[in-house]
C-alpha positions, 0 to 999 in steps of 0.5 A: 573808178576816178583816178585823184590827181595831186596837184602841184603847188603851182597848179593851185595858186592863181595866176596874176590876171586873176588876181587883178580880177578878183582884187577889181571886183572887191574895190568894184564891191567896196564902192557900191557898199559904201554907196548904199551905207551912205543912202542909208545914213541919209534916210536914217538922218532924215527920219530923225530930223523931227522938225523938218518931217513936221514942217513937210507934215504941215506944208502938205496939210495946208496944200491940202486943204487950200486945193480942198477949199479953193472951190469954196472960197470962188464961189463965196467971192462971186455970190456973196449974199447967198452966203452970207445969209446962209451963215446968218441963218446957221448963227440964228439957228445956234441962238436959238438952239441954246436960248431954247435950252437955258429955258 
């Protein structure tokens, strides 16, 4: 058999460090909410700031595509003739192409 004990009201109220405590710990609670509701106003504005993420887009794709063509660009510098008759020879091959077709 469990034996019930009331409890005086001094018994149930918490003593003053405890409190200080539990105070401490929701200011603690508080800053670190308020940290993380700033972070995401921050995200959430960036995301709506349609000209800046365009901007990104467009730096990256230029990044890109210089790092992809740099390769070609040396090597047409270097060994011009070679290119440059191979392109005559793509133009010639188009001419031909559409002089055959209108015939």
């Amino acid at each position: 058999m469990t034996m019930q004990r009331n409890r005086t009201e001094s018994e149930l109220e918490p003593d003053e460090e405890t409190v200080a405590r539990d105070l401490n710990q929701i200011r603690a609670d508080i800053a670190v909410t308020r940290r993380e509701l700033g972070d995401t106003v921050e995200a959430l504005t960036a995301k709506m700031d349609v000209r800046a993420r365009a901007r990104d887009a467009v730096s990256g794709a230029r990044h890109r595509f210089t790092s992809a063509t740099e390769p070609v660009v040396g090597e047409v510098k270097h060994n011009r003739v070679p290119v440059l008759l191979g392109a005559a020879g793509v133009v010639a091959a188009v001419v031909i192409l559409v002089w055959g077709r209108r015939r």
